[in-house]
C-alpha positions in Angstrom: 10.4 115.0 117.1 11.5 113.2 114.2 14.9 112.0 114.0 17.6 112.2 111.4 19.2 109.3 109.8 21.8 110.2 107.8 23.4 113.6 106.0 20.6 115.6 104.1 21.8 115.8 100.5 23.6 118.6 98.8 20.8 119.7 96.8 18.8 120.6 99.5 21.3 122.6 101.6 21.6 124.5 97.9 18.0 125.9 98.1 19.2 127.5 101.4 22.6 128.3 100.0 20.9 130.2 97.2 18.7 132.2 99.1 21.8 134.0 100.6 23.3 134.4 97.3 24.1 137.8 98.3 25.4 137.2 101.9 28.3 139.3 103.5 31.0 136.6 104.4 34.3 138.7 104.2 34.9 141.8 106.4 36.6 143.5 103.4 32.8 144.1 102.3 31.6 147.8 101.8 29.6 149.4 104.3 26.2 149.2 104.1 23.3 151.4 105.9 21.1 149.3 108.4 17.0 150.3 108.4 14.7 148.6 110.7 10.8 148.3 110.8 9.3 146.7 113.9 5.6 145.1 113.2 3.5 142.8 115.4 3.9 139.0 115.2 2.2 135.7 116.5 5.2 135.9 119.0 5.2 139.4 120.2 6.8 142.3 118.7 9.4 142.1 115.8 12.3 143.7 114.8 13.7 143.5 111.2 16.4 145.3 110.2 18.0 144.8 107.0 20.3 146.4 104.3 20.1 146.2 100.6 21.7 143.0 100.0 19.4 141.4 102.3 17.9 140.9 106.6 21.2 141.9 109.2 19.2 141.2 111.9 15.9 140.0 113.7 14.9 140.1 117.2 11.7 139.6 119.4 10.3 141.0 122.5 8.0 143.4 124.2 9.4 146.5 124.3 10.0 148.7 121.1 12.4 150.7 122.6 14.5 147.2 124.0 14.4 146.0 120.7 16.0 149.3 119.1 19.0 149.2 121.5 19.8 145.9 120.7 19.8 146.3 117.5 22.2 149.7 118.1 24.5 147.6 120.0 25.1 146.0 116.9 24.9 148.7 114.5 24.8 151.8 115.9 23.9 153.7 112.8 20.6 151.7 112.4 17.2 153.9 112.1 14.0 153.2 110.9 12.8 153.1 107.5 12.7 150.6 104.6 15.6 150.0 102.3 14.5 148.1 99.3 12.4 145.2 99.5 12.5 145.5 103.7 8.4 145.5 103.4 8.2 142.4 101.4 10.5 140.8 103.6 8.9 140.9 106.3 5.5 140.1 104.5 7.2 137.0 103.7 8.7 136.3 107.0 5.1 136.6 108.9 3.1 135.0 106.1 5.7 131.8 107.1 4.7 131.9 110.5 1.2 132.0 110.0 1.7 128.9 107.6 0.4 130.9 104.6 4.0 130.4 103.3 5.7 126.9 104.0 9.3 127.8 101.9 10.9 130.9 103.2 13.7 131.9 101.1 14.8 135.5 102.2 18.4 136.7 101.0 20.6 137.6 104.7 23.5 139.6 105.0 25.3 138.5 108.0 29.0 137.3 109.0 29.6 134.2 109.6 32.7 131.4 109.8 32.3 128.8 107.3 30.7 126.4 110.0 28.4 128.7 111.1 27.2 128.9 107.7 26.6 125.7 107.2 24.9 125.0 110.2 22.9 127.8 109.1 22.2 126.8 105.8 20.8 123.1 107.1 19.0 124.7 109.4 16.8 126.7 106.5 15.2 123.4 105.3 14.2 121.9 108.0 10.2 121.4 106.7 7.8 124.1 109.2 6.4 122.0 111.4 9.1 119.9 112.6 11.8 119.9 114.5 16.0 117.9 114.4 18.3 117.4 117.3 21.8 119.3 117.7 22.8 116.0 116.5 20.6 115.9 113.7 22.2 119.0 112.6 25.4 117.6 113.3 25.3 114.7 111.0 23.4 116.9 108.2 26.6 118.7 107.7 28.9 115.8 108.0 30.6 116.3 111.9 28.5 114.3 113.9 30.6 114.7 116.8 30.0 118.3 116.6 27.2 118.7 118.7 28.0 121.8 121.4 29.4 123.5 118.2 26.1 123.2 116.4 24.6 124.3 119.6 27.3 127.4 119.6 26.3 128.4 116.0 22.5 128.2 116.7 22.7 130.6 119.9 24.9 132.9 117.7 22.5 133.2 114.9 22.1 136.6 114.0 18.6 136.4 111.9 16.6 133.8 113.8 13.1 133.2 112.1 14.6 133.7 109.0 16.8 130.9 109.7 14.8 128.8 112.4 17.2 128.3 115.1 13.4 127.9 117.0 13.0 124.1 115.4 16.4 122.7 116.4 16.0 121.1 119.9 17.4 118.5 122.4 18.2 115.0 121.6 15.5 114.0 124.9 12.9 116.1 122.4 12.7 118.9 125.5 12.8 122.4 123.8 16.1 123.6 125.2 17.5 127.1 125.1 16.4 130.1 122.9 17.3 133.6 123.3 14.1 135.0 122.5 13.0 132.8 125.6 12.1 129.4 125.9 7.7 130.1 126.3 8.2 132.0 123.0 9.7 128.7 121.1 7.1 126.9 122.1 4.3 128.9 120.7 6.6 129.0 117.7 6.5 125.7 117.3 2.8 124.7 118.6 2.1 127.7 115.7 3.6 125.6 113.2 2.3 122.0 113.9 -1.0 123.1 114.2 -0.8 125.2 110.7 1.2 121.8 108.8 -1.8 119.6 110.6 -4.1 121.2 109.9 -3.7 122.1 106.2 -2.8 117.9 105.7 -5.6 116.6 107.6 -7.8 119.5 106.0 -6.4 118.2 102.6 -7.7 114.5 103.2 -11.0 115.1 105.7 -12.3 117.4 102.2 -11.4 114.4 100.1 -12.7 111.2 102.3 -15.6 113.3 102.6 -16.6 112.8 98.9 -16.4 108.8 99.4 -19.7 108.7 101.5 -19.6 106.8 104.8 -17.2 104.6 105.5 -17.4 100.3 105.1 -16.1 97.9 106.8 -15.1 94.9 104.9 -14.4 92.1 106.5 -11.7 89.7 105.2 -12.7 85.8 105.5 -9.9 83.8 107.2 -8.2 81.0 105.5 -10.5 78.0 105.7 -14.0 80.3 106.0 -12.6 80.7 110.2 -15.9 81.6 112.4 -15.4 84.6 114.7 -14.0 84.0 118.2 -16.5 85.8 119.9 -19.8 86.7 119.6 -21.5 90.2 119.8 -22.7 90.9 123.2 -20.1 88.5 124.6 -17.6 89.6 127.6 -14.5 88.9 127.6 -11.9 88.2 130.3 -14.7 89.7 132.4 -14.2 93.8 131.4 -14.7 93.7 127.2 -18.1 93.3 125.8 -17.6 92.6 122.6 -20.0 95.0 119.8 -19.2 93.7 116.5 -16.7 92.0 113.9 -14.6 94.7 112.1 -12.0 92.4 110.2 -9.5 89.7 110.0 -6.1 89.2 109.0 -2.8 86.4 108.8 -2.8 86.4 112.5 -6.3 87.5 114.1 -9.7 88.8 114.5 -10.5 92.3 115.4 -13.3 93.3 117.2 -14.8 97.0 118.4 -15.4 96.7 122.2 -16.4 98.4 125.5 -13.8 98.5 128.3 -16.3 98.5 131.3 -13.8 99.6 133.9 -12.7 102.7 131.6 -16.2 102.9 129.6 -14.3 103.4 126.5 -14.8 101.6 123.4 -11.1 99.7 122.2 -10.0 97.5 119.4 -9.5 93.7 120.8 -7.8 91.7 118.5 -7.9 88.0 119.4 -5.1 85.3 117.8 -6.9 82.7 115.8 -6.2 79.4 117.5 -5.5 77.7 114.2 -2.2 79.8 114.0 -0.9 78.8 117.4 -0.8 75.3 115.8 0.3 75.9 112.2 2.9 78.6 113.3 4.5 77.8 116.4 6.3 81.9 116.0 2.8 83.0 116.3 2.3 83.4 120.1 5.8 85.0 120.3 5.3 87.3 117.5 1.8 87.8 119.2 3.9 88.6 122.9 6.2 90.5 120.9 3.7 92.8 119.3 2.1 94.1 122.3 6.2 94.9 123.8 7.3 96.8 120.5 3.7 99.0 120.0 3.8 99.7 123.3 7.2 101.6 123.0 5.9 103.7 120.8 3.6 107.1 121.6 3.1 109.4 118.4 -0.4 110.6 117.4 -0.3 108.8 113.9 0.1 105.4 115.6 -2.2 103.4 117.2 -1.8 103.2 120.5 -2.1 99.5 122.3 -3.2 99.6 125.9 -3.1 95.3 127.4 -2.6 91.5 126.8 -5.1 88.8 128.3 -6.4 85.6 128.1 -9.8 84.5 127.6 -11.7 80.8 126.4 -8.4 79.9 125.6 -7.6 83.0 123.3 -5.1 85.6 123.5 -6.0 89.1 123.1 -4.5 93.0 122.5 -6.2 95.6 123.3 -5.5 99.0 121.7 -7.0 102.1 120.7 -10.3 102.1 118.2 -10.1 104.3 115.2 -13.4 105.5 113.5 -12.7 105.5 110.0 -11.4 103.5 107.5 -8.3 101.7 105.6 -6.9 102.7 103.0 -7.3 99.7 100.9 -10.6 100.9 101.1 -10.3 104.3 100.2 -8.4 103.1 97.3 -10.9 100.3 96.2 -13.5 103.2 95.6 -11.3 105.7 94.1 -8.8 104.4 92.3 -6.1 106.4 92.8 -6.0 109.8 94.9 -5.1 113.2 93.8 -1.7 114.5 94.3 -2.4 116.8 97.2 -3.9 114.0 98.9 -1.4 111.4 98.7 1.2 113.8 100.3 -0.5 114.6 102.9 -1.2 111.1 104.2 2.5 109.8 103.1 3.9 113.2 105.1 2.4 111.8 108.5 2.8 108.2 107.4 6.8 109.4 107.0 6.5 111.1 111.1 4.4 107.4 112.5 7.3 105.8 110.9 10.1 108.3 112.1 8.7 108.1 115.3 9.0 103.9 115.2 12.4 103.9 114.0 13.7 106.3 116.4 12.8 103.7 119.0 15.1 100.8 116.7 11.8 99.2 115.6 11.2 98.3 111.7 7.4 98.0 111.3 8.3 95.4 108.0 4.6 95.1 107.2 3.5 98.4 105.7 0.6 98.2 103.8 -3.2 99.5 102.4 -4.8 97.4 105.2 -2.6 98.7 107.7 -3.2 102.6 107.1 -6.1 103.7 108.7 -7.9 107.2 108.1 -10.6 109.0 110.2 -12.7 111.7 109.3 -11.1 114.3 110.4 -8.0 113.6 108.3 -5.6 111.8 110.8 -3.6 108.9 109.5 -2.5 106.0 111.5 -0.6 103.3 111.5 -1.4 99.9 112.9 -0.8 96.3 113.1 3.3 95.7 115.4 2.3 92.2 114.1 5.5 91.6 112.7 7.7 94.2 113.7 11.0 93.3 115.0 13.7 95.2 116.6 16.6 96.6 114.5 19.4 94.9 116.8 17.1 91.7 117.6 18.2 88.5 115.8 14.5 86.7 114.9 14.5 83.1 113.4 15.1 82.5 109.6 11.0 81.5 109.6 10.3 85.3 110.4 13.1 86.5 107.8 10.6 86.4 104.9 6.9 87.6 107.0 5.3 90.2 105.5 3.2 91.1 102.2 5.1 90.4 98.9 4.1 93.3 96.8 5.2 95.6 99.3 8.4 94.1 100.6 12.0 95.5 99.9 13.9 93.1 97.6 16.7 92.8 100.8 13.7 91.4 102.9 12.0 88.8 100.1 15.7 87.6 100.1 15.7 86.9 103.9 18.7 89.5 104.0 19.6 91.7 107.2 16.7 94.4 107.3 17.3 98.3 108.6 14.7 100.8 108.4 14.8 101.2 104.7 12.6 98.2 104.3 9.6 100.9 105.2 11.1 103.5 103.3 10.5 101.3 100.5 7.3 100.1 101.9 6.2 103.7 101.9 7.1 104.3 98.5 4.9 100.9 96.7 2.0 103.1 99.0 2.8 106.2 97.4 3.0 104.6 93.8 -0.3 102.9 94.4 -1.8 106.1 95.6 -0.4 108.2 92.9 -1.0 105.5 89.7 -3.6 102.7 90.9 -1.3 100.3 90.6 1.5 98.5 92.1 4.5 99.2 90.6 5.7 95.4 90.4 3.7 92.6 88.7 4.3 89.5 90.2 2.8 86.3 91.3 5.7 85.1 93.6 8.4 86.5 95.5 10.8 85.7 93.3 8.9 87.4 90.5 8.7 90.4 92.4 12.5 90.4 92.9 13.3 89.7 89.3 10.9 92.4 88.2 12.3 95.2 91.6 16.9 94.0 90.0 15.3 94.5 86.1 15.3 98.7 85.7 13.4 99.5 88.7 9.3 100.7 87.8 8.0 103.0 85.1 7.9 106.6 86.9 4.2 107.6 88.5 4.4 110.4 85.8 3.8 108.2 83.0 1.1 106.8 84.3 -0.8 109.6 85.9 0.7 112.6 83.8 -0.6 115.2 86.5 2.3 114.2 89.2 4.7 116.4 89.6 8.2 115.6 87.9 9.7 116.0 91.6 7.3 114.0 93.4 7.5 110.9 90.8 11.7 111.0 90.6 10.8 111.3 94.7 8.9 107.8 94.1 11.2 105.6 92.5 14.2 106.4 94.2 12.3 105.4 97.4 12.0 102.2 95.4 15.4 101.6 94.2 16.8 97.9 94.6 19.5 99.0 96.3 18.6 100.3 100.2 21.7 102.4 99.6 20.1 104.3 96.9 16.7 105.3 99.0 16.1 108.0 101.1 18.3 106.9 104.1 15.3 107.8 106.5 11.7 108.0 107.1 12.5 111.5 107.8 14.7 112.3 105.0 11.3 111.1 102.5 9.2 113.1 104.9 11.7 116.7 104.5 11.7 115.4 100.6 8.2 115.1 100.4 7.7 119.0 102.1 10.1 120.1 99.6 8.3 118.5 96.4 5.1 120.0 98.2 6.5 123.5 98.6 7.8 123.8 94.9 4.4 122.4 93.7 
C-alpha cells in the first residue's frame, strides 16, 4: 500500500469531476428509464444498468436472477436492453479491468450528498494498481478526521468499479469490507497489480534487453583501497566470498554464498579506513542495517544480518542480478519516455513504501537504482538514511551526493521526505535529457544555480517528452519543498496520470 501525504490537487479530482458532467445530483431531476445488460467479468458475473445520461448502477455476483432483483429493489422499472452507449460502457469498464484501459472515465448518474461526491470523485483517480487508506481519502478531500464517513460513503457507492470503492482499504493495509465480498476485492486488486507490473517491467525488460549483457564496473576507492576479502575466502565462518562487484563512500560489496541457507547474498564490508577518518561511520553503518530492515516492499532490497569478521563489519542483504542505472545510462544516453516512467513509477512505490515507515532515504541516485532482467527496479544502499523524527549530528546534515541533493539538504536545513521527491526528479531529468539539470562544481554552485529560475524544462532538450511529463519534472525540482509533489505517492499518481493521457 502506498500512503498519502498530503491533499491531491484540484486538477486531478476535475478529470473525475468531468467524467460525471452529466450526473443526477437534485431529486427535482426528470425521470429517466433504467436498462441493464449482465456480461461475464474477471470477477464473476456483472450487472450494468444505466440511463441515458450515464451508469445508475453496477453489481457482481453469481446468480443472474440475484443480480436482477437487486437491481429492482432499486428501480423497479429496470429491464434489459441497451440505452445509448450502455455497450460501450461496459466495453470500457471490462477493458479497465483487464488493464487494456488504465483511465476510466465513464459519465454516472447517481444521487449523492455533496460529501459523497467528493469522496467519490477522489476515489476515480486513484492510479489502477494501487490502493489509499480511508484516511488517505480523508485528507484528499480536506477532512482528515473524517475517516468512518469516508468509510460510510464508500459502502454506499452505488456504481462500484466505475468508481473503485475496491482500491480503498485499511490503514494496517488489510483489505477490509466490500459488499461484493472481500475474496472478490482481492482478485480485483491481484488483477490489477499484476496487469500495471507487468506492462512496466515488460516496458523496461524489452528495453535492457537491447543493451547486451550486463557489466559490472567497479568503482576504485579513494586512495586505490585493495579489496577486503579475497574470492574463495569465508567469512565469519558461513559466507564464501565469489567475486568483487563494487565500491562506494562507505564499503565494498561482494556476491556470496550463505552456506547455512545455500543462497547467494550481497555482503558489503565497511572499509576500515572510514572507521578512522569518520568516526559517524560505524553508527551510520549500525544504523543502516536498523532502518533497511524496517522496510519489506518488492522494489527494495531487502537486508538479512550484521557480523564481524578480521576486524571488518559486514551487511548482508539480498543479491540482485542485473545492473545500475548509472550503467544503463552510461551506454544509452538517455532512455525513451515509456521507459523512464516505468522505472520512476516503482522507484515512486520503494520510496512510498520507505517513507511510510518515517525513513528519508537522502541518497537517491544512478548507483543506487538497480535493474534486473526481468524489469524490476530496486532500491538500495540505507547508507545514510535517517529517520524523519531522529535528530543526527550537524556532520551527517550535509551526507549525500551533491547533484542530486535538495537545496534544503546542501544547506544542512531540517529534511522531510521531499528531499527524495526531489532526488527522484534530477533521476527523471537525467533519464529523460542525459543530463543533470544543475551544473555545478560545489555545493554551493549547485544551490546558486537550484534559487536562479529552477532548470530548462526536459522538453527543450529532448523535444519528444510529453508537455505533462516535463512540467511533472521541474516542479519535482522546485527550490522550494513546498512547491514539489508533497509525496512520493502524489509523483507516483502524477506520473500514471501523465502516462494515461500520453
Amino acid at each position: 500500500m502506498i500512503a498519502l501525504k498530503r491533499t491531491t490537487p484540484n486538477r486531478r479530482v476535475a478529470v473525475a469531476r468531468r467524467a460525471r458532467a452529466h450526473t443526477r445530483r437534485e431529486a427535482t431531476a426528470g425521470p429517466h428509464s433504467v436498462a441493464y445488460t449482465i456480461v461475464d467479468s474477471p470477477v464473476g458475473r456483472l450487472l450494468v444498468a444505466a440511463t441515458e445520461r450515464g451508469i445508475c448502477s453496477v453489481k457482481l455476483g453469481d446468480s443472474d436472477a440475484a443480480l436482477v432483483a437487486a437491481l429492482r429493489r432499486e428501480f423497479p422499472e429496470a429491464g434489459p436492453g441497451a440505452p445509448g452507449p450502455l455497450k460501450e460502457w461496459i466495453e470500457a469498464l471490462l477493458a479497465h479491468l483487464t488493464g487494456a484501459q488504465p483511465r476510466l472515465e465513464l459519465p454516472v448518474d447517481v444521487r449523492g450528498t455533496p460529501f459523497q461526491q467528493r469522496v467519490w470523485d477522489a476515489l476515480r483517480v486513484i492510479p489502477i494498481g494501487s490502493t489509499r487508506s480511508y484516511g488517505d481519502v480523508a485528507r484528499a478531500i480536506g477532512q482528515p478526521r473524517a475517516v468512518r464517513a469516508v468509510a460510510q460513503a464508500c459502502a454506499r457507492n452505488p456504481v462500484a468499479l466505475v468508481v473503485p470503492c475496491h482500491r480503498v482499504v485499511r490503514q494496517s493495509g488489510d483489505l477490509g469490507g466490500y459488499r461484493w465480498g472481500v475474496e472478490r476485492k482481492a482478485l480485483l486488486l491481484e488483477g490489477e497489480r499484476a496487469v500495471v507490473l507487468g506492462a512496466e517491467r515488460g516496458v523496461l525488460a524489452a528495453f535492457l534487453a537491447t543493451l547486451g549483457g550486463s557489466r559490472r564496473t567497479v568503482a576504485p576507492g579513494p586512495g586505490g583501497h585493495t579489496p577486503l576479502f579475497a574470492p574463495g575466502q569465508l567469512v565469519a565462518g558461513r559466507y564464501e566470498i565469489d567475486d568483487l562487484i563494487g565500491s562506494g563512500g562507505m564499503g565494498v560489496v561482494y556476491r556470496a554464498r550463505d552456506r547455512e541457507l545455500d543462497e547467494v547474498v550481497a555482503l558489503k564490508a565497511l572499509r576500515p579506513d572510514r572507521t578512522t577518518a569518520d568516526p559517524h561511520a560505524v553508527e551510520r553503518f549500525r544504523r543502516e542495517l536498523r532502518l533497511a530492515r524496517r522496510v519489506s516492499h518488492p522494489n527494495v532490497v531487502r537486508t538479512h544480518d550484521i557480523g564481524d569478521a578480521s576486524g571488518y563489519r559486514f551487511i548482508t542483504m539480498e543479491h540482485v542480478e542485473g545492473r545500475s542505472l548509472a550503467d544503463v545510462l552510461e551506454r544509452a544516453g538517455r532512455l525513451p519516455t515509456a521507459v523512464t516512467v516505468a522505472l520512476a513509477k516503482q522507484l515512486s512505490r520503494a520510496l512510498a513504501s520507505v517513507h511510510a515507515l518515517g525513513i528519508i532515504h537522502r541518497d537517491l541516485k544512478p548507483q543506487n537504482v538497480l535493474l534486473t532482467p526481468q524489469g524490476e527496479v530496486k532500491l538500495t544502499d540505507f547508507g545514510v538514511a535517517e529517520l524523519v523524527a531522529a535528530r543526527p549530528a550537524a556532520a551527517d546534515r550535509g551526507i549525500g551526493t551533491p547533484p542530486y541533493m535538495a537545496p534544503e539538504q546542501l544547506l544542512g536545513e531540517s529534511l522531510d521526505c521531499r528531499v527524495d521527491v526531489y532526488a527522484l526528479g534530477v533521476l527523471l531529468y537525467e533519464c529523460l535529457t542525459g543530463r543533470l539539470p544543475f551544473d555545478g562544481a560545489t555545493p554551493a554552485a549547485l544551490v546558486a544555480r537550484a534559487l536562479d529560475g529552477g532548470p530548462r524544462p526536459p522538453r527543450e532538450l529532448a523535444p519528444g517528452t510529453p508537455e505533462r511529463l516535463s512540467q511533472l519534472v521541474v516542479s519535482a525540482l522546485a527550490s522550494e519543498r513546498e512547491d514539489r509533489p508533497g509525496s512520493a505517492t502524489e509523483l507516483h499518481d502524477q506520473l500514471a496520470e501523465s502516462e494515461a493521457a500520453a
